[in-house]
C-alpha positions, 0 to 999 in steps of 0.5 A: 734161891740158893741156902746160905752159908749156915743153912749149908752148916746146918746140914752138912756138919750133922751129916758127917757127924752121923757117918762119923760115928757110924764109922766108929761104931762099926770099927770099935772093937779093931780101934780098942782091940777089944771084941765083945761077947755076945750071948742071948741074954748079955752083949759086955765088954766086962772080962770080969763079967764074962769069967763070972758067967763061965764060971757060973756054967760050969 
């Protein structure tokens, strides 16, 4: 007994969804061209927020 078409559909399209956006999330930062701060306390993408808090260090 073979799955039919929609049983096919049902798990093929969520399945490339997944690596789909596994593959976005990996390649985010070279996509916008943005890299992100990481810190123990904070991960942004929020320049505004990075100069706040190496201001605050100072």
């Amino acid at each position: 007994m073979g799955l039919s078409g929609a049983a096919w559909a049902t798990l093929i399209v969520p399945t490339l969804l997944g690596i789909l956006v596994m593959v976005l999330y990996g390649f985010w930062d070279k996509i916008t061209g943005k890299e992100y701060y990481v810190d123990d306390e904070i991960l942004a993408y929020d320049e505004e927020l990075l100069k706040e808090l190496e201001g605050g260090k100072k």
